[in-house]
N, C-alpha and C positions, 0 to 999 in steps of 0.2 A: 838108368836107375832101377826100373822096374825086375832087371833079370840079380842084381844084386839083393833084392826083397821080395824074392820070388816068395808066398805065403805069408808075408808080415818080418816084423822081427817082435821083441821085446824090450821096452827103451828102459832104463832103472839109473840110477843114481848111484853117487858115492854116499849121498846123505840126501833128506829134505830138500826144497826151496834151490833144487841148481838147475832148474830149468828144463825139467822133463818133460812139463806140458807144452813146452814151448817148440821145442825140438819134437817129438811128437804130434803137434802140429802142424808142422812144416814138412814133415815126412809124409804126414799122410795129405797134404794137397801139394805138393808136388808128385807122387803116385797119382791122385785121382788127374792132375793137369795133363799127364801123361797118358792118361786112360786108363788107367788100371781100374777097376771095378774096389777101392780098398774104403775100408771102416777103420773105426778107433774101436780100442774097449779100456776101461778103467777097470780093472778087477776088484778091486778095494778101494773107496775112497774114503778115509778118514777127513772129518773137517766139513762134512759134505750139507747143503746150507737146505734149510727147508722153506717149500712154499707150496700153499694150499693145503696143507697138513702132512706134506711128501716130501719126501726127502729126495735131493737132487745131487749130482756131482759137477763142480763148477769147471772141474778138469774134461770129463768128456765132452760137456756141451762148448767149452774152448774150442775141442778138437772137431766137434759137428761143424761148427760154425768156419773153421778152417778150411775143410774137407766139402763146406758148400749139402752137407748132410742134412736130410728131416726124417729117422728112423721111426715107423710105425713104434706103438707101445711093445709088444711082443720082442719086434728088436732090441731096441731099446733098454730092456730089462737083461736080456745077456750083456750088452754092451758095459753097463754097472751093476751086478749081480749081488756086491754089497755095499751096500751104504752106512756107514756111521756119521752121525755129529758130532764126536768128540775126536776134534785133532788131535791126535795121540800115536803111537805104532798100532797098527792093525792089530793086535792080538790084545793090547789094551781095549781097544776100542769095540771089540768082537763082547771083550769077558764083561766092559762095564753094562753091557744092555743082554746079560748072559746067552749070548749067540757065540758063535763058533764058525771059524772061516774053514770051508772044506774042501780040498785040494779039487776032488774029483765036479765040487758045483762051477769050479772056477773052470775047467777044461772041459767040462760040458757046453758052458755058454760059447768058449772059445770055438769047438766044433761046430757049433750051428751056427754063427757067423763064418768060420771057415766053407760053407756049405753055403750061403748066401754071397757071398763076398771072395776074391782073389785073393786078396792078402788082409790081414789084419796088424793093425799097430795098435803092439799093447804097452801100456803107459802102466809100471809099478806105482807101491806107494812104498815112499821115503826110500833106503838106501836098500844095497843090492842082498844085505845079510836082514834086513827089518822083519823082525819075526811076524809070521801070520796065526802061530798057536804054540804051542808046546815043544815041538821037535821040527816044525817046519818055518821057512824061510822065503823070504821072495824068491830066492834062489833055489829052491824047490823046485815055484812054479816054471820058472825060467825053464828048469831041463822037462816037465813034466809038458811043457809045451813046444818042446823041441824046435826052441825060434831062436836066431842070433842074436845076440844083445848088443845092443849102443849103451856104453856106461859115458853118462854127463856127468859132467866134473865141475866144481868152483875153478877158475882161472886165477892163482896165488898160489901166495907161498903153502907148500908145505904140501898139496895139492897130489903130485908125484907118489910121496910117502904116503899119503890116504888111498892110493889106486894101488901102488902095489901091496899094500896090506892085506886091501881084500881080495885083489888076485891070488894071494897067498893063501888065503884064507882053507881052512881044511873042506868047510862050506862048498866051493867053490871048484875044490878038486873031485868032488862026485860028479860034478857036469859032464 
């Protein structure tokens, strides 16, 4: 498994809620079972729940706790680089607390785990097109982090028709 994820991949969805953190989980301790030295990172969590006055991502710490992980604070803050509490698409979520998701803060963190770590598994938020700003897209990030993608799907009808849409997608063909 490990020579198929040589560096991480990038896991993303068709949409929301299809089970990214879950799979994303499972990737990344099976890697570590294996010995692979790998992390998670959540680049964006919208939804993301506060305690002690800090705002956390319920998706990374899934994926810590999967991966058998306790990242110092330092890590830790690449690993979730933005944090919103309002569930919403990232670029919503960016503009209601007037912050701005910035391609090159999200592939910085990614390098300095890339540099502590063998592989990294990065867990999107919402679908493969879910805007992060104005002109950019999860699917940006995807190629700006030059990592394979796992696209998870709902299992049902109609399911086909939503995967090849955004294969098609004009997004999709600058990868």
């Amino acid at each position: 498994m490990s020579a198929g994820l040589a560096g991480g991949c990038f896991v993303t969805g068709t949409d929301t809620c299809v089970g990214k953190t879950l799979v994303a989980g499972a990737l990344l301790s099976a890697l570590r079972a294996s010995g692979v030295n790998a992390a998670p990172m959540k680049p964006v969590q919208t939804g993301a729940l506060a305690r002690g006055g800090r705002l956390w991502s319920p998706d990374l710490e899934f994926c810590l706790r999967a991966g058998g992980l306790r990242p110092e604070p330092d890590t830790k803050r690449h690993m979730a680089p933005y944090l919103f509490k309002d569930a919403c698409s990232p670029h919503l979520a960016a503009g209601r607390v007037r912050s701005a998701i910035v391609l090159s803060t999200l592939t910085r963190s990614f390098r300095a785990l890339g540099r502590a770590f063998e592989a990294v598994i990065v867990e999107g938020a919402g679908g493969v097109l879910a805007p992060l700003g104005e002109r950019v897209v999860m699917a940006d990030l995807i190629k700006a982090l030059k990592l394979p993608a796992v696209l998870v799907a709902r299992l049902g009808l109609g399911t086909l028709n939503i995967i090849i849409c955004t294969m098609k997608s004009h997004y999709l063909k600058r990868l």
